[in-house]
MARDO-38996 format. One line per 3 residues: number of its first residue (from 1); for each residue x, y, z of N, C-alpha, C. Coordinates in steps of 0.001 Angstrom, whole numbers, plus 500000, padded with zeros to 6 digits. Layout:
REM residues N
NUM	X/Y/Z/X/Y/Z/X/Y/Z | ...
END
This chain:
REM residues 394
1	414889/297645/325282/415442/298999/325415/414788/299751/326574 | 413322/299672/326808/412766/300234/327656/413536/299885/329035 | 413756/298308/329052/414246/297855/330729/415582/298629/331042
4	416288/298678/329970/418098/298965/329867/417604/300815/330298 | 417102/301231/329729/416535/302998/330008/416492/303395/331034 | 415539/302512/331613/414548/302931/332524/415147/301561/333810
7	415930/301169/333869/416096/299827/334573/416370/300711/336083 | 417460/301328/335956/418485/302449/337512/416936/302959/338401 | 416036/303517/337312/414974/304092/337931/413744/303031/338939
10	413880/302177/338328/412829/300945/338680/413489/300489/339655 | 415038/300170/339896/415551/299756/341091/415591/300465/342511 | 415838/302380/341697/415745/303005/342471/414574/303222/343765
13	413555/303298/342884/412435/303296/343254/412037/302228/344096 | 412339/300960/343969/412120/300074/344933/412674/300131/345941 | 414154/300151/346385/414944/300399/347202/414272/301715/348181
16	414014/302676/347408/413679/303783/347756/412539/303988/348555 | 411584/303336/348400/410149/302913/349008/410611/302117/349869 | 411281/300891/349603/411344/300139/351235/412474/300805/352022
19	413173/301503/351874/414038/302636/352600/412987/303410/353222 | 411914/304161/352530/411066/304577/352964/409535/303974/354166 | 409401/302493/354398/409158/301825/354917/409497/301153/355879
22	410981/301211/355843/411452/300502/356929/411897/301921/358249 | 411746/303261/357448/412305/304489/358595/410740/305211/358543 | 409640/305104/357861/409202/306115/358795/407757/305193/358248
25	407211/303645/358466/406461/302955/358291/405541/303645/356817 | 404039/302837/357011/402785/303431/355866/403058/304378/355292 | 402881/305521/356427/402833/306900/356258/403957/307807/355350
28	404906/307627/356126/406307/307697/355484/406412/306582/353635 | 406184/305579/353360/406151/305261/352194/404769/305842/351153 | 403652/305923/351871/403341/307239/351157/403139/307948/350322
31	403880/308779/351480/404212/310798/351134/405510/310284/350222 | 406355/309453/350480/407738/309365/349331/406800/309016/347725 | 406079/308112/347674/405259/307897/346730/404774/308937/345876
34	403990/310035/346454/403144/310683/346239/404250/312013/345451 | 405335/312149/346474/406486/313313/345928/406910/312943/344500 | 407171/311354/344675/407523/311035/343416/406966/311288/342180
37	405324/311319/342239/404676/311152/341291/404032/312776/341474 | 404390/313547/342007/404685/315057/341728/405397/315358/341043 | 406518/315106/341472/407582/315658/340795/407677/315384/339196
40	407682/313816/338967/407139/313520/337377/406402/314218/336714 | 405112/314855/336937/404027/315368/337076/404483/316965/336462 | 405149/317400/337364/405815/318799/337213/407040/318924/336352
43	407852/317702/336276/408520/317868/335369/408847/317186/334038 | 408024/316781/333785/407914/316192/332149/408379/316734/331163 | 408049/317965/331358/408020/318857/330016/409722/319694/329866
46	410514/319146/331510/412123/319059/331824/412665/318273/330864 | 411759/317048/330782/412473/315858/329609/412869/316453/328698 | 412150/316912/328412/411936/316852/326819/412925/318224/326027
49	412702/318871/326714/413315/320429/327231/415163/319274/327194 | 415471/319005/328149/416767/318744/328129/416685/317452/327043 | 415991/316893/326454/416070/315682/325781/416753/316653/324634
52	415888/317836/323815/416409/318405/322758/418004/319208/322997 | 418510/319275/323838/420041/319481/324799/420696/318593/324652 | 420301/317467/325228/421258/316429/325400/421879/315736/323748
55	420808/316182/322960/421449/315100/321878/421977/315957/321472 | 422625/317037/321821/423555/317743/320680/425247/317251/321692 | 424949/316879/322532/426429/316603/323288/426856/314580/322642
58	427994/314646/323299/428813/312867/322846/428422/312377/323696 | 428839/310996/323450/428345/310184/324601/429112/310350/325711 | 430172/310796/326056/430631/311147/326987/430087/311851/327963
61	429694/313072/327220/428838/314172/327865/427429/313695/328661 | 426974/312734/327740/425697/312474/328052/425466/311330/329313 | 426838/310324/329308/426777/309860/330966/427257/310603/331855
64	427883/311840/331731/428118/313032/332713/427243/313034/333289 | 426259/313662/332482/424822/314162/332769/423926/313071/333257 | 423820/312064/333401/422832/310809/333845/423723/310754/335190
67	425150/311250/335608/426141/310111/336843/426057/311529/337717 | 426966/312497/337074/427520/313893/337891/425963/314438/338057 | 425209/314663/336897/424140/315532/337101/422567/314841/337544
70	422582/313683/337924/421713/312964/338783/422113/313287/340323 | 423320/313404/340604/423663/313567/342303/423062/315111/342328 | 423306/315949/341114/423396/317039/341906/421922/317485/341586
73	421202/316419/341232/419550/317144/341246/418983/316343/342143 | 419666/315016/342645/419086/314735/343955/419393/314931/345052 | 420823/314938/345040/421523/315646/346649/421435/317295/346084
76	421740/317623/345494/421972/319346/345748/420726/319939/345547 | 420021/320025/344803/418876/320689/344338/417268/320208/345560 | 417620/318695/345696/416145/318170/346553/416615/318527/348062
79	417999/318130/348249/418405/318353/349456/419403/319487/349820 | 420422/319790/349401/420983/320503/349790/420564/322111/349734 | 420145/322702/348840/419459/323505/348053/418470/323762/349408
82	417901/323730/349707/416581/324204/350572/417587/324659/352070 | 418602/323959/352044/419392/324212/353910/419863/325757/353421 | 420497/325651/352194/421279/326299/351920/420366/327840/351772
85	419238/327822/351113/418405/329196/351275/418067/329454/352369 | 417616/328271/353827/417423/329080/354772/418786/329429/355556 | 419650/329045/355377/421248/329174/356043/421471/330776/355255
88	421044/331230/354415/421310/332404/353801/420025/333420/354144 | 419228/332893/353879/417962/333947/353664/417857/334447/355597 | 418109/333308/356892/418051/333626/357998/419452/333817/358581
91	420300/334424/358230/421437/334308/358062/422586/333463/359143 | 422172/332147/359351/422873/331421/360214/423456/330349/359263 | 424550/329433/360050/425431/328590/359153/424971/327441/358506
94	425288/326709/357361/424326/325493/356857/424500/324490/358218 | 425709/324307/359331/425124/323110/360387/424023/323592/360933 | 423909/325392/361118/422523/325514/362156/421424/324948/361145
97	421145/325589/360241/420391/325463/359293/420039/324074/358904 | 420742/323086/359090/420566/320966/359072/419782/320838/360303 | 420594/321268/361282/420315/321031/362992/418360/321629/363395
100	418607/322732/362440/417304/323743/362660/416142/322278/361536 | 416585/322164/360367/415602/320988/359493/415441/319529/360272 | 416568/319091/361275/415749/317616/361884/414889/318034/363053
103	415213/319412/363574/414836/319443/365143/413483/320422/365246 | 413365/321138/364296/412550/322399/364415/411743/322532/362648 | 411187/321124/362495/410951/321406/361274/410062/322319/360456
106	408787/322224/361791/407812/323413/361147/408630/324917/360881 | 409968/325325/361947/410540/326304/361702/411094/326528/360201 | 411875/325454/359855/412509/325093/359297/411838/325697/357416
109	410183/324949/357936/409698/325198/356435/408715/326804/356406 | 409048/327086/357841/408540/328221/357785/409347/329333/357023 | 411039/329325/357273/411563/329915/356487/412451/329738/355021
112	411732/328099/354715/411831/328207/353097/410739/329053/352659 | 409844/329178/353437/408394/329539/351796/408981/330876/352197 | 409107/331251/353625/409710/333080/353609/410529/333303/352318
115	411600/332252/352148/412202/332766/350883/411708/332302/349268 | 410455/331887/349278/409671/331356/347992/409890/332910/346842 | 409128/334283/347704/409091/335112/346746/410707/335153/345815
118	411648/334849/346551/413104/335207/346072/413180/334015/345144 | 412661/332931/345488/413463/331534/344448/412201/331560/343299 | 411174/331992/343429/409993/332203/342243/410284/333048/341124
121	410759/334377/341791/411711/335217/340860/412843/334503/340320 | 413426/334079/340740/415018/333862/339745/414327/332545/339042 | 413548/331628/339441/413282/330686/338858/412556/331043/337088
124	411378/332014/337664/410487/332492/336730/411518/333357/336110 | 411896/333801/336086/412243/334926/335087/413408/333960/333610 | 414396/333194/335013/414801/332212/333978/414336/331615/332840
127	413159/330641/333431/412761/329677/332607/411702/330725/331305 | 411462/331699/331914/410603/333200/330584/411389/333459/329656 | 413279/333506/330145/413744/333197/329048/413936/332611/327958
130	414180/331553/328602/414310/329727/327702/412694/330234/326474 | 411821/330500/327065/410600/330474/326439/410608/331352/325608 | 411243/332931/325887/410611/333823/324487/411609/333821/323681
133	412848/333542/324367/414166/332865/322939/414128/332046/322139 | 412870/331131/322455/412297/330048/321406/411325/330817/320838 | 410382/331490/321072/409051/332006/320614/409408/332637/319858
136	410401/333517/320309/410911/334515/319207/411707/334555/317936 | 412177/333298/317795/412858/332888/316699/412464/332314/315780 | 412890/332443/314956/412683/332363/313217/412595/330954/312986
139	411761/329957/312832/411712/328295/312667/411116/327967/311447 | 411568/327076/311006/410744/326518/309722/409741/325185/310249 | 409862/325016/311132/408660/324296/311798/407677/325071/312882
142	406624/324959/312651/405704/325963/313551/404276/325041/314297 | 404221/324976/314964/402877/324539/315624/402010/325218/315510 | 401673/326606/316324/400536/327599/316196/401185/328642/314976
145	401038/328106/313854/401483/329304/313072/400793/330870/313056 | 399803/330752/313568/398810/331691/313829/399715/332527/314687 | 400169/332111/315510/401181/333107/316906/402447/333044/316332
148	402818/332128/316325/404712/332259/316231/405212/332748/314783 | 404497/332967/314176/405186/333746/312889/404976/335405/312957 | 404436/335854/313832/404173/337621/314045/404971/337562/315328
151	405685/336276/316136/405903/336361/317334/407909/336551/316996 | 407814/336125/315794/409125/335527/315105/409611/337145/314566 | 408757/337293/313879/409399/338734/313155/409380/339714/314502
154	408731/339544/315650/408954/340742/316234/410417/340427/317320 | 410998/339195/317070/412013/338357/317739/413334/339443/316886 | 412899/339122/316043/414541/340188/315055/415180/341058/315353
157	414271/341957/316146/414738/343007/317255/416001/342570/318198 | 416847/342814/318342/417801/342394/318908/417285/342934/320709 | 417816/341419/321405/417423/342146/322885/416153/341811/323344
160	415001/341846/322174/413663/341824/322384/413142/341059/323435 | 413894/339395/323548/413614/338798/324541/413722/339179/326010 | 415101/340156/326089/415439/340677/327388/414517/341673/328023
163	413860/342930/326597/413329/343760/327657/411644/342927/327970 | 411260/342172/327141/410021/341681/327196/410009/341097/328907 | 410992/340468/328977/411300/339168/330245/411269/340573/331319
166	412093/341800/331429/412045/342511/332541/411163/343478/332214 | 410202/344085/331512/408624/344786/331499/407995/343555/332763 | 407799/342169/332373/407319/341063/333257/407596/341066/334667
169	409036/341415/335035/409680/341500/336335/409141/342661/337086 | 409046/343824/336222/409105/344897/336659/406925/345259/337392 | 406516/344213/336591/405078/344598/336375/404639/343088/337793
172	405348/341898/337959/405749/341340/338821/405573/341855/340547 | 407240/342967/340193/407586/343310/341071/406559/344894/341907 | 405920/345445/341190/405213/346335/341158/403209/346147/341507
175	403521/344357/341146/401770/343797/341527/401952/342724/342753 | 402309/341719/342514/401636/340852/342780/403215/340636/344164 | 404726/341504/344400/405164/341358/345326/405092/342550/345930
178	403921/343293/345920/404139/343995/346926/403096/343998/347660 | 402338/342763/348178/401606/342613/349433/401530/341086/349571 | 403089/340140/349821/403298/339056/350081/401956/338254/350702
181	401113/337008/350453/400460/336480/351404/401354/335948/353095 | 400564/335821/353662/401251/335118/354802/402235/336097/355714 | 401369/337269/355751/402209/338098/356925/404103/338660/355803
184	404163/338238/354466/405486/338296/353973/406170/340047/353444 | 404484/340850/353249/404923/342221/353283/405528/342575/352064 | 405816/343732/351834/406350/344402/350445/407512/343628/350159
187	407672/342728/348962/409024/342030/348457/409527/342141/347128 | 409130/343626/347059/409678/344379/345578/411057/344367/345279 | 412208/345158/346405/413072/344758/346355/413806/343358/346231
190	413043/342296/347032/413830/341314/346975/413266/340638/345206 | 412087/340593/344853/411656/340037/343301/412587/340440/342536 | 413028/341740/342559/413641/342485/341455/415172/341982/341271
193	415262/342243/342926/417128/341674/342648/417172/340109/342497 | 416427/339551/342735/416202/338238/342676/415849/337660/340827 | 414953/338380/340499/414742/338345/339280/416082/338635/338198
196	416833/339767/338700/417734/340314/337672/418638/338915/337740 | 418743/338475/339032/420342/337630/338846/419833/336115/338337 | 418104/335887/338055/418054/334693/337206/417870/335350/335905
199	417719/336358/335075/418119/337266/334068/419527/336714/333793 | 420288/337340/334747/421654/336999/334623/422321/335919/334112 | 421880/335337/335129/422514/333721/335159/421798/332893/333313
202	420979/333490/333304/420643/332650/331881/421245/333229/331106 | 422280/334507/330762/422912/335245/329656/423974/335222/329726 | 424257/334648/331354/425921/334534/331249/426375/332767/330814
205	425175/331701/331327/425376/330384/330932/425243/330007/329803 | 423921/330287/329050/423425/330887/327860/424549/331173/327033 | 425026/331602/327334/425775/332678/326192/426960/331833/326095
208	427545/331433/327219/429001/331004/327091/428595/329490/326404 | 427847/329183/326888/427655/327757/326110/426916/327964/324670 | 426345/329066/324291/426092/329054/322587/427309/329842/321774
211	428553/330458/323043/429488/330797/322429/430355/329412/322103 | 430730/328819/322443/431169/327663/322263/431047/326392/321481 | 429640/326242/321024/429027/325557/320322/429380/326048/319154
214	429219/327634/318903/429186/328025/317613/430300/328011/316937 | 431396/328373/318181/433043/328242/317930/433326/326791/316802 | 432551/325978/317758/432805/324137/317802/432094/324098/316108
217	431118/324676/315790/430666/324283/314517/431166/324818/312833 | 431907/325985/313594/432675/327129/312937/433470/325709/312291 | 434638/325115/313451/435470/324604/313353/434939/323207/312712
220	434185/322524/312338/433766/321887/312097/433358/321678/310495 | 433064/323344/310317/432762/323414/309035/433992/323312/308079 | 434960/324051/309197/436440/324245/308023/436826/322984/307860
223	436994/321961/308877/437533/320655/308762/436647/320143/307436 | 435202/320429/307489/434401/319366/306155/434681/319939/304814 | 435159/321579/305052/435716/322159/303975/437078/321735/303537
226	438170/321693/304140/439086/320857/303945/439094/319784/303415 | 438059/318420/304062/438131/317471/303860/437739/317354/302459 | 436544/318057/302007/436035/318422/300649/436841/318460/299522
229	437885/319575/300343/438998/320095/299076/439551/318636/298585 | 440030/318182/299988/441332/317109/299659/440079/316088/299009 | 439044/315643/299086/438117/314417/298651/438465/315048/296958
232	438308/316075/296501/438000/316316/295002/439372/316477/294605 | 440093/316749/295388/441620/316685/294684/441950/314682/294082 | 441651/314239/295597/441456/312957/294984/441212/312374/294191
235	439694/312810/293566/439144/312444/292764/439706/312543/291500 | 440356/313864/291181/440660/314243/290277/441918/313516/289994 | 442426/313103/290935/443982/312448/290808/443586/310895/290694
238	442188/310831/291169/441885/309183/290632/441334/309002/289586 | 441051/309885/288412/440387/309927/287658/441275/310250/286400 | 442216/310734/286785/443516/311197/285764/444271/309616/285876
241	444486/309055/286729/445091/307441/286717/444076/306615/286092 | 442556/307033/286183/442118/306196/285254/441927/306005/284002 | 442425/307434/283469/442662/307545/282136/443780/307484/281551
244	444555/307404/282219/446167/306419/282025/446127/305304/281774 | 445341/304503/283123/445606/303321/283030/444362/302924/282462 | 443438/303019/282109/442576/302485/281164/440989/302069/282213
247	441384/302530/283460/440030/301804/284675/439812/302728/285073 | 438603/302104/285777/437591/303804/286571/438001/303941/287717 | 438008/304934/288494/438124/305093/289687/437673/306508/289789
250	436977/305836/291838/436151/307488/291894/436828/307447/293750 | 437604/308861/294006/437459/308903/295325/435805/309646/295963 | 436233/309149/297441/434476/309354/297858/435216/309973/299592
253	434238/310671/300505/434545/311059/301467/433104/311540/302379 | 432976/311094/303849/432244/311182/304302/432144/311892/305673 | 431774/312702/306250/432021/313624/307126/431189/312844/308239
256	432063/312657/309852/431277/311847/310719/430106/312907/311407 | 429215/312771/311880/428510/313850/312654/428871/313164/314724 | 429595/314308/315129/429794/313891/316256/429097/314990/316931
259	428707/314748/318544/428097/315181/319336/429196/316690/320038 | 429455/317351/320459/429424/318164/321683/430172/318210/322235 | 431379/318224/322722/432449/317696/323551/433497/319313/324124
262	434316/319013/324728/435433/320087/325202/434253/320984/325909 | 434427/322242/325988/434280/323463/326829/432651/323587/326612 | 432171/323333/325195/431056/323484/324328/430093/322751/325506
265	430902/321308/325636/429421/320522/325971/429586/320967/327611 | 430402/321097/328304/430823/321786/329396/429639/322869/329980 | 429966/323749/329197/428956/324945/329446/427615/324356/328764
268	427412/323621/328371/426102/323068/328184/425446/322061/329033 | 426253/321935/329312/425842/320706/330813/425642/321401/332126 | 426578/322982/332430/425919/323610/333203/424288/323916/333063
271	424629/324744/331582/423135/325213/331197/421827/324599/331747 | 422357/323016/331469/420978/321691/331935/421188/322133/332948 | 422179/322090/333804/421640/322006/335639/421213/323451/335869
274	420913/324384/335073/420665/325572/335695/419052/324982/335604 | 418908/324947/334032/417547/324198/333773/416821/323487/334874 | 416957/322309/335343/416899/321260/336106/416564/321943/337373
277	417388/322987/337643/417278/323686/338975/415969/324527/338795 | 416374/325166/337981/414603/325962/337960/413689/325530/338035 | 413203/324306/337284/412760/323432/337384/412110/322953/338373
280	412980/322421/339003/413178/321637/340607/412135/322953/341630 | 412168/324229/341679/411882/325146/341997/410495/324884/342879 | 409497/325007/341737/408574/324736/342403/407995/322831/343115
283	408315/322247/342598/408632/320672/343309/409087/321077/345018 | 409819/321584/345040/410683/321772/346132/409428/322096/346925 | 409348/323669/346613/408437/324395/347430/406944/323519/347306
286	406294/322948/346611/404954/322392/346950/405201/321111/347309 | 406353/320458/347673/406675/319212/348474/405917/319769/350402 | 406265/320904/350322/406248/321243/352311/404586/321358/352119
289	403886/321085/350588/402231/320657/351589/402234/319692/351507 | 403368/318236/351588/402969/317398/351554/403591/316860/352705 | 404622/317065/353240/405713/317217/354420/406834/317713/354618
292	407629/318216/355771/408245/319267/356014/409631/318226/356401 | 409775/316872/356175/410687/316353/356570/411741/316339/355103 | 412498/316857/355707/413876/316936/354569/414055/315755/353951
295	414345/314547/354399/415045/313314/353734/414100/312363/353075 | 412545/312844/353443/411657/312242/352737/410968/313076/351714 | 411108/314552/351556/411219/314958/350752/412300/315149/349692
298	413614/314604/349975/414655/314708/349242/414279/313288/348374 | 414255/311833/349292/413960/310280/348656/412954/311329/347839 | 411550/311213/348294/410762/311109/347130/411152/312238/345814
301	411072/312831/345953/411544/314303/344695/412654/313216/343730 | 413677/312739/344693/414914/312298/344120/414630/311264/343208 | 414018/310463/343447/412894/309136/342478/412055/309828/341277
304	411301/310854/341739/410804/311545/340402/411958/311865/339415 | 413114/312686/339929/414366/313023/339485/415042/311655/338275 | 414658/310378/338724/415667/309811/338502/414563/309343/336584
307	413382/309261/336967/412726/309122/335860/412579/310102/334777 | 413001/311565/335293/412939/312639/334378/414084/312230/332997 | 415682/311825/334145/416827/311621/333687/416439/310122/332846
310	415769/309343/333437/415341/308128/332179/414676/308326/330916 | 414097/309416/330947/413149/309667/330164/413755/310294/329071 | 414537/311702/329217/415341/312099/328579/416237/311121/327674
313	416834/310002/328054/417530/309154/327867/416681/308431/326623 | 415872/308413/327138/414631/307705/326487/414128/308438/324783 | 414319/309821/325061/413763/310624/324057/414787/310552/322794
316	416087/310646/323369/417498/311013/322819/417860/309773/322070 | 417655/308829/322791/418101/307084/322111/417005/307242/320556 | 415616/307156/321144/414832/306860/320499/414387/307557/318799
319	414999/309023/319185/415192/310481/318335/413099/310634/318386 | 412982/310351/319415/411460/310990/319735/410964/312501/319188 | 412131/313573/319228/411787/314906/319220/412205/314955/317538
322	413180/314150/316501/413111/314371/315278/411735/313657/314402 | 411374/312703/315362/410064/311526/315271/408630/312804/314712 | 408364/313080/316327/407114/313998/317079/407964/315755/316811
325	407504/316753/315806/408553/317538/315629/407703/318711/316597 | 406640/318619/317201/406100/319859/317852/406373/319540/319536 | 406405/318943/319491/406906/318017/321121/408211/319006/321648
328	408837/319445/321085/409667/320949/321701/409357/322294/321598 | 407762/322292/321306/407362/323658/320929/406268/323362/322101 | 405357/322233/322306/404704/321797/323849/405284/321947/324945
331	406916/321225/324815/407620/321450/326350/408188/322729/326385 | 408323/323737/325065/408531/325521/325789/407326/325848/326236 | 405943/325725/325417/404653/326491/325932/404515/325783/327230
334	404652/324940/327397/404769/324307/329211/405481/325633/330116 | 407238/325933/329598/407521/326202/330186/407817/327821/330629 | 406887/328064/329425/406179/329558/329295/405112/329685/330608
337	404220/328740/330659/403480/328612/331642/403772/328256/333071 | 404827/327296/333576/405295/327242/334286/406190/328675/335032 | 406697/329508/333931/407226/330391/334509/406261/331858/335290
340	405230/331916/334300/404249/332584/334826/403627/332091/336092 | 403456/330907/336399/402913/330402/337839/403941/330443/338689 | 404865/330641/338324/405998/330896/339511/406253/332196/340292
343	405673/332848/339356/405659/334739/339363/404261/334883/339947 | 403154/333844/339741/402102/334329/340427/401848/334118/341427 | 402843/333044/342099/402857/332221/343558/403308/333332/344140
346	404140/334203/343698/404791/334695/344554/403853/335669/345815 | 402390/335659/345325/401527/336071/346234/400612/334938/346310 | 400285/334428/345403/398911/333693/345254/399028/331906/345507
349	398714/330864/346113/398953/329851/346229/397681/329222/345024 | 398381/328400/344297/397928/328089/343134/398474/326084/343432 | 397505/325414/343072/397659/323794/343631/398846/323226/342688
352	399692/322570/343079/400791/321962/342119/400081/321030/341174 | 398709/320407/341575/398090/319734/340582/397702/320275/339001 | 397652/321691/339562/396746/322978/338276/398166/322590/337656
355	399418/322848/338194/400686/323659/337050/401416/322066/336434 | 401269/320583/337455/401535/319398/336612/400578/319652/335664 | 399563/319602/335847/398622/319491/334480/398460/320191/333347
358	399010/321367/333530/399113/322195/332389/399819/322078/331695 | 401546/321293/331661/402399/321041/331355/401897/319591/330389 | 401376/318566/330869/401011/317733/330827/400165/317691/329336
361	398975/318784/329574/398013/319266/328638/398374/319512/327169 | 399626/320364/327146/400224/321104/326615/400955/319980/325465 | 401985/319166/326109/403135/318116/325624/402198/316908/324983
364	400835/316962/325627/399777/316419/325079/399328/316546/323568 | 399136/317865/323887/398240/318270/322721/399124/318533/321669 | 400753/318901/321991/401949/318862/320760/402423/317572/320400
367	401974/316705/321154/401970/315126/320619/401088/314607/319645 | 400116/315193/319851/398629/314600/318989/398968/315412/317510 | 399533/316899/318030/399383/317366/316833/400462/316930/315385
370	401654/316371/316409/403161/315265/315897/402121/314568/314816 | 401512/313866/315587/401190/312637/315183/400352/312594/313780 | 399399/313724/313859/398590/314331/312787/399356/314865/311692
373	400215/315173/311727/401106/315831/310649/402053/314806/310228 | 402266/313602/311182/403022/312337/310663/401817/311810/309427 | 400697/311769/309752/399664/310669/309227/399524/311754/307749
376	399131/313061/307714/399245/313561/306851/400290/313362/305765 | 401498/313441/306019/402815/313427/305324/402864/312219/304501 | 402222/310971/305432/402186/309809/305008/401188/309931/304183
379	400178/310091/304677/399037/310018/303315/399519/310713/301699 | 400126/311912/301653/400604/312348/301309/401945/312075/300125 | 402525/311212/300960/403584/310314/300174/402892/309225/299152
382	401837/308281/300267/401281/307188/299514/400451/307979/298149 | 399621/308998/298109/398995/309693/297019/400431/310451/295872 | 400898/310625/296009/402390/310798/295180/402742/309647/294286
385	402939/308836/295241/403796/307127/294933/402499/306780/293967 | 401324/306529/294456/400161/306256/293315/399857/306993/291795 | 399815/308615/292077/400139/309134/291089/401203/309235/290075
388	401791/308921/290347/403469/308295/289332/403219/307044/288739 | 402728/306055/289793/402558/304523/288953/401297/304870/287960 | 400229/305638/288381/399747/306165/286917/400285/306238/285515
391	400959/307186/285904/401777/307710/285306/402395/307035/284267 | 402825/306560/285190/404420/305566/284489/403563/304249/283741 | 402316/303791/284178/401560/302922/283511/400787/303812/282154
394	400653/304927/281955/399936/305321/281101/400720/305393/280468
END
């Protein structure tokens, strides 16, 4: 299972390195190397995050997302995505803006990080969402019960997540962008409007895709209600023939559980690539300390990319996150943290090593704690099962 998973990625990767070897020798294979194992690094805690996503869609949905939404996190997001902010942010056309990335590259990455404060904001504020819409909600599974149960009741508040996320923007936009490093100057205005429209974008994707889902489950319920009715009508009509005819009979009925499909999984498959994109965010931007060449920062990123999407694959087959049940409460506090370092870059240069590792730390330590509460449960069961055969022997 592992080879069949993970097989596209392992090929990729080879291909990808001697692609990388044969155009820009040692050096050039590398820096593709090194992006790769950044990007993994930084986005792990993406897996897992879209792993608990993906299994609510069909299988349909879910090779969408491995075919359509692999191009567009390696061509659009590693590559296209960066022409496209400086083609906007310097306001010339995406050919100048290609022409300006093979020919003028130091230019080139001079005016992506110009636009870092703008993509840190929409990035951060996003992914703050994803985070206090989980924090804030009501779960019967808890990791730090110590925090998330005073964090839960103060979630009930309707909205709560929204004004919490823009107090952040506003306190953001009021510190830490208004004396840009690097000559970048007051970027209050741009944090703010930048911030509101990744606000945005998570309430308008957000929304349409948990409107839809809910539609989809609505409808779902009436069908098992139906099916219910007609199963006991059955019954009753097989049970009246068996007292006619002198034999038993029992009707029986079983409701399939299917995945996600139509408009539902649609707007949920955006949702991932908004995800994915935020994501991608800082990768992008701490790729130019490693080099400023577009297509070897696109290969390598794109190889990390392709293992995120294995991995996920990996989680979903395996039911890893119903397995390990705190392992989605690690990859939000990841991405609680991740969003705050995105908001703090926006003045402060902070090493991509600090923010892989924190993520890392985190999915870590909600693994160990999986695992501890597996061994418990078990112990737990076996002291039960013993106490009964007592029992039942006395």
């Amino acid at each position: 299972m592992l080879l069949k998973t993970f097989g596209w990625s392992f090929a990729i990767t080879a291909i990808g390195l001697a692609l990388a070897g044969v155009l820009w020798g040692w050096q050039g294979l590398a820096i593709v190397g090194i992006l790769s194992i950044l990007e993994i690094s930084l986005s792990f805690d993406n897996a897992v995050i879209n792993a608990g996503i993906l299994r609510k869609m069909n299988a349909f949905w879910q090779k969408i997302f491995l075919t359509v939404g692999i191009l567009i996190a390696v061509f659009g997001m590693r590559l296209v995505f960066p022409v496209i902010i400086v083609a906007v942010t310097a306001k010339m056309s995406p050919i100048e803006a290609v022409d300006l990335a093979i020919n003028d590259k130091n230019q080139y990455e001079h005016l992506v990080t110009a636009a870092h404060p703008a993509i840190a904001a929409f990035g951060g504020i996003f992914l703050l969402m994803i985070f206090l819409d989980f924090i804030f909600e009501e779960r019967d599974i808890r990791w730090l019960g110590w925090l998330e149960k005073p964090l839960a009741k103060l979630g009930k508040l309707d909205t709560f997540s929204i004004v919490v996320a823009l107090v952040g923007l506003l306190i953001t936009a009021t510190t830490v962008a208004t004396d840009v490093a690097h000559g970048g100057g007051d970027k209050s205005a741009t944090v703010l409007l930048s911030g509101v429209a990744g606000l945005l974008t998570y309430l308008i994707v957000g929304g349409i895709s948990g409107y839809f889902e809910d539609k989809l489950e609505e409808e779902e319920d009436e069908d098992e209600g139906d099916e219910a009715g007609e199963a006991e009508g059955e019954g009753a009509k097989a049970a009246t023939n068996a007292q006619l005819n002198g034999s038993g009979g029992r009707g029986s009925s079983s409701a399939s559980v299917v995945g996600l499909a139509g408009k539902a999984a649609f707007f949920l498959f955006l949702y991932l690539e908004v995800i994915d994109a935020s994501f991608s965010f800082d990768g992008v931007i701490g790729a130019f300390a490693i080099t400023n060449d577009i297509f070897e920062m696109a290969l390598g990123l794109g190889i990390g990319a392709m293992y995120i999407r294995s991995l996920t694959v990996f989680l979903v087959r395996r039911g890893t996150l119903d397995d390990y049940v705190y392992l989605e409460h690690g990859a939000h506090y990841a991405i609680g943290a991740l969003a705050v370092i995105l908001l703090v870059t926006i003045k402060y240069e902070i090493n991509e090593v600090i923010t892989g590792l924190v993520g890392v730390v985190l999915i870590a330590a909600s693994y160990w704690s999986s695992v501890r509460r597996n061994r418990k449960e078990a112990a737990a069961g076996e002291d039960s099962e013993a106490k009964a055969e007592v029992t039942s022997g006395v």
